[in-house]
C-alpha positions in Angstrom: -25.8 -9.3 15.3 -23.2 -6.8 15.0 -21.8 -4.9 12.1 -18.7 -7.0 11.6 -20.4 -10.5 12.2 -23.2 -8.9 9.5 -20.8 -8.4 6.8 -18.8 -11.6 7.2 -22.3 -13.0 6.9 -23.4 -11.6 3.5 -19.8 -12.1 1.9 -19.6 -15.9 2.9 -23.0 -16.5 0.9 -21.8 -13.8 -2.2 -20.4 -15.9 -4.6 -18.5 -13.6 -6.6 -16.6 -12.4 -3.5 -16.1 -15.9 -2.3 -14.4 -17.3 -5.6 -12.7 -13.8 -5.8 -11.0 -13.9 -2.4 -10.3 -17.3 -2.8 -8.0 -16.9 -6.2 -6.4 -13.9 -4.8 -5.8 -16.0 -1.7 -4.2 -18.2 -3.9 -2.3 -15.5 -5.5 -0.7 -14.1 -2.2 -0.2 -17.2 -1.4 2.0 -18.2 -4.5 3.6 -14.9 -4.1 4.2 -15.3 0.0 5.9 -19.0 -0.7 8.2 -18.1 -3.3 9.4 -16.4 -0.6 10.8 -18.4 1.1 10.8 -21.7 -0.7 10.4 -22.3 -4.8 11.1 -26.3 -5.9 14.2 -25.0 -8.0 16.0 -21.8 -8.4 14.5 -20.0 -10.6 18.0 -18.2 -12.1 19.6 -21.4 -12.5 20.0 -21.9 -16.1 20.1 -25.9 -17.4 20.4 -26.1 -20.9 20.8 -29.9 -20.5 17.2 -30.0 -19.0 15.2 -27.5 -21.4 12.4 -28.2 -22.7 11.5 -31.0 -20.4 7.6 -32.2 -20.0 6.0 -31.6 -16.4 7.2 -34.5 -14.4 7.9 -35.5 -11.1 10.8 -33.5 -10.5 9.4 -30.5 -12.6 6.2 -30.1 -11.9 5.0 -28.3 -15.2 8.4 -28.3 -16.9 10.9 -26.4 -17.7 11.4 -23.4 -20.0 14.2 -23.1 -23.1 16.9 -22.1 -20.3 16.3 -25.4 -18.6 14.6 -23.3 -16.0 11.9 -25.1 -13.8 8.3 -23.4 -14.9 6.8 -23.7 -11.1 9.4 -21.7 -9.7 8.9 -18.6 -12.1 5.8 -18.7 -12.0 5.9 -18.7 -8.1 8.7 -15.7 -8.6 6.4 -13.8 -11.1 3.5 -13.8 -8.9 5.5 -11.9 -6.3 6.7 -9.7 -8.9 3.2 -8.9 -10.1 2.2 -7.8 -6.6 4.9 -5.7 -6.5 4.1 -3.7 -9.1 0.4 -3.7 -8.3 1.1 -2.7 -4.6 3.1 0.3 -5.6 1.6 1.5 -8.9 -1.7 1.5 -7.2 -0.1 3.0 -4.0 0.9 6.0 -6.2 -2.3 6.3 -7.8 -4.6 6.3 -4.8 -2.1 8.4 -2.5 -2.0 11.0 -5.5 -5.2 10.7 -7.0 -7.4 10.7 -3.6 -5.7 14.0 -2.6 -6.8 15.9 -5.8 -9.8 14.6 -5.8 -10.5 15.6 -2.0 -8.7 19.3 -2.9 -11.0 19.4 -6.4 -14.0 19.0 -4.1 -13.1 21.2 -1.3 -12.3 24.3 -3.0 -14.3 23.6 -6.7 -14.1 27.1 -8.7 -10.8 27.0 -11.1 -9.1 24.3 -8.5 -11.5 21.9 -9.5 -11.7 22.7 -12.8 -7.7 22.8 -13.6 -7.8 19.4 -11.7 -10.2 17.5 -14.1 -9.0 19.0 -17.3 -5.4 17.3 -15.9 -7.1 14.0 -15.7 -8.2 14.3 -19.1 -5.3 15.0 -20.1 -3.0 12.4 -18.3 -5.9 9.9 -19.8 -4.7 10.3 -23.2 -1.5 8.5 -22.1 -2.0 4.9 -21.2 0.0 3.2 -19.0 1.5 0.9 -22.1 2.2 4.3 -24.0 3.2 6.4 -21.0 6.2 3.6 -20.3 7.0 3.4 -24.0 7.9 7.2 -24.1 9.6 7.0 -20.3 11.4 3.6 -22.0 12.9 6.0 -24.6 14.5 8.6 -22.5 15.6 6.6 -18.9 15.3 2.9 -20.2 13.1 -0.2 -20.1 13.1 -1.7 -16.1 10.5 -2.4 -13.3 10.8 1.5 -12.1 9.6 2.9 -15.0 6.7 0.3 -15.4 5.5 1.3 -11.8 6.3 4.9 -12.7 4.0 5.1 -15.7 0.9 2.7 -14.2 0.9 4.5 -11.1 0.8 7.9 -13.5 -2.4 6.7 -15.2 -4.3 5.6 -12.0 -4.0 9.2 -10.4 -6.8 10.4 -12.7 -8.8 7.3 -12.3 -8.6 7.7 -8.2 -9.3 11.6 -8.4 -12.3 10.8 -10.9 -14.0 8.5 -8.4 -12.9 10.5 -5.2 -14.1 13.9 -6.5 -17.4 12.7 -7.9 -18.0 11.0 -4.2 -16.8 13.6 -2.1 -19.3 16.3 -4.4 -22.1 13.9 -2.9 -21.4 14.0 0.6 -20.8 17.6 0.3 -24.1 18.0 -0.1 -25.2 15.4 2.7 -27.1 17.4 6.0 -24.3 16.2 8.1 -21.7 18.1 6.4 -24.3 21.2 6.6 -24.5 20.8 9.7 -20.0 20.6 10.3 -20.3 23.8 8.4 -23.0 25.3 10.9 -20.8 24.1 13.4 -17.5 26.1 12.2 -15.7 23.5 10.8 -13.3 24.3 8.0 -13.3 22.5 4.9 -10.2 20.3 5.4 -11.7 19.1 9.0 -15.0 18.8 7.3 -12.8 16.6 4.6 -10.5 14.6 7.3 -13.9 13.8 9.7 -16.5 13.4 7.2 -15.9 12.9 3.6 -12.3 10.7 3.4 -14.1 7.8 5.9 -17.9 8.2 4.0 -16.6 7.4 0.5 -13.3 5.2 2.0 -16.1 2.1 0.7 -15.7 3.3 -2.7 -11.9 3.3 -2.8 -11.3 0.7 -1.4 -13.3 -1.4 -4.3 -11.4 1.1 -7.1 -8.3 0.2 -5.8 -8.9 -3.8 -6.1 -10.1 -3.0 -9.5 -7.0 -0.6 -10.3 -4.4 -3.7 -8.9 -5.9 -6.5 -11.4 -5.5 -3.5 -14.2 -2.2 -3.1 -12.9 -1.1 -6.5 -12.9 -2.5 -6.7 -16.3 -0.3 -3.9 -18.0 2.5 -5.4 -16.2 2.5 -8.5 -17.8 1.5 -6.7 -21.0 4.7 -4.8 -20.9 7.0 -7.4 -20.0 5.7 -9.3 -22.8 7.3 -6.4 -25.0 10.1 -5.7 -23.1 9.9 -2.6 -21.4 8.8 -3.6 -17.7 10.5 -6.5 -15.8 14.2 -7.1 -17.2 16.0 -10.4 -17.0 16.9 -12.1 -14.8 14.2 -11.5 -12.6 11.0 -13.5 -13.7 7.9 -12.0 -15.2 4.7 -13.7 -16.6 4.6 -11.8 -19.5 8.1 -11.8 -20.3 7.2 -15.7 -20.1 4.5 -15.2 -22.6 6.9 -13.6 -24.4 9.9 -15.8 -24.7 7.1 -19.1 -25.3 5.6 -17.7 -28.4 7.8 -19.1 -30.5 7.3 -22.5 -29.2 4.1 -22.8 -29.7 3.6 -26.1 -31.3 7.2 -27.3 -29.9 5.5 -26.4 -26.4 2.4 -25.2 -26.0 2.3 -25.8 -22.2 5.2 -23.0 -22.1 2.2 -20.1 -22.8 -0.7 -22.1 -21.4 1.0 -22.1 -17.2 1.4 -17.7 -17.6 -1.3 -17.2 -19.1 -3.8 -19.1 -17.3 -1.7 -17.5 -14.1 -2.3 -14.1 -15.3 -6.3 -14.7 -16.3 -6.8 -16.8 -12.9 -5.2 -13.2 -10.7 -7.2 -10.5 -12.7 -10.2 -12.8 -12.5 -9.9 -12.9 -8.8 -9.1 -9.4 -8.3 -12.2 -8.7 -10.2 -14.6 -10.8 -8.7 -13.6 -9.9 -5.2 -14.1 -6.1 -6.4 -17.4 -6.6 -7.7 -18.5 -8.9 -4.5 -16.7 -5.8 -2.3 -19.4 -3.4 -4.5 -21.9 -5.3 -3.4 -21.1 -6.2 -0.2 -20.4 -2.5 0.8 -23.5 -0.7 -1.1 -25.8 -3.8 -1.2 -28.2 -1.1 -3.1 -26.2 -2.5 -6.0 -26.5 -5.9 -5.8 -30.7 -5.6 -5.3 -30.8 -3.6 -8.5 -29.3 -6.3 -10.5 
């Protein structure tokens, strides 16, 4: 059987991976429909209609604006991605590139390196867009900015401590032996040996990012009005709770349901990829 036909295989009877790729199905899904179609605008404000309880025409009613609550949500999930996407983009474009340089040249490189991850760790994503909030302004930008900040030491953490292993692989000893310099050595050998391990960080890293998204809509620093936001819906229900409780119950049972699935599917990609791990447990 080969390789591809193998793997398909295992991940069809991993259940983890299975009900993670299906809810993050689900989320690109949402996100790839709103697309193109969303039952109602989800800009159009209808004060006459606010408040309404999930019917046939809105499916799970509408918000204090009147607007319909599938549509947003449908809107947010693209919006979430977004962020994600990018944030994560930044984090594993940066962070795999100082990790690959901190294990290439070690000495004071990769020393200076990991003393700036410690030191960009001190600044959470939620505090690193608080400060950037301060000087340029609450909006979508600096939300990315600041989560795509805090996963470059994450990425250069797990690329560093990889690559330092296959460094010391016979293979690599053997590139050396060969002539190869150190960034051939790191294109040929080391990027594609520890590309398993990135690849599961960065599905990790996307549900995290999704997360502090909603977390700082909720407080009003990442996505501004009118566009639509799961947190920001969190946000603007919590003081209808007993009025409408189904107004906080649709977001956040949207945001649990996509880290859930990111997470799963990351832990079922562990697995899958080093099934070492999954015999030890």
């Amino acid at each position: 059987m080969s390789q591809p036909h193998s793997f398909m295989a295992r991940a069809l009877t991993h259940r983890s991976f299975v009900i993670g790729a299906v809810l993050t199905l689900l989320l690109l899904g949402a996100a790839a429909l709103s697309l193109v179609w969303t039952p109602w605008s989800p800009y159009e404000i209808d004060m006459a209609a606010k408040l309404q309880m999930p019917d046939a025409q809105h499916w799970l009613g509408t918000d204090p604006f009147g607007r319909d609550v599938t549509s947003l949500l449908l809107v947010g999930a693209r919006n979430s991605i977004l962020v994600g996407v990018i944030a994560v983009g930044i984090g594993l474009t940066a962070g795999t590139a100082l990790g690959l340089l901190a294990a290439a040249r070690r000495g004071w490189v990769e020393e200076l390196i990991m003393r700036l991850a410690d030191f960009t760790f001190a600044f959470p994503a939620i505090l690193s867009a608080i400060m950037m909030t301060a000087v340029f302004g609450a909006g979508i930008v600096n939300s990315i900015t600041a989560i795509g900040i805090f996963n470059i030491p994450t990425f250069a953490r797990i690329t560093r401590a990889s690559a330092n292993a296959i460094w010391s692989r016979e293979f690599v000893l053997a590139a050396r032996a060969c002539g190869k310099g150190p960034w051939r050595i790191t294109i040929e050998h080391i990027l594609p040996n520890i590309s398993s391990a990135l690849i599961v960080q960065a599905t990790i890293q996307f549900a995290l990012a999704i997360l502090a998204e909603a977390a700082l809509s909720y407080l009003g620093l990442g996505t501004q009005p009118p566009q639509p936001s799961w947190g920001r819906m969190l946000a603007e229900a919590q003081t209808l709770l007993f009025q409408a409780p189904l107004l906080a119950v649709f977001p956040g049972i949207a945001i649990a349901m996509a880290v859930l699935g990111l997470n799963l599917a990351g832990d079922g990609l562990r697995d899958l990829l080093d099934p070492r791990l999954a015999r030890k447990r």
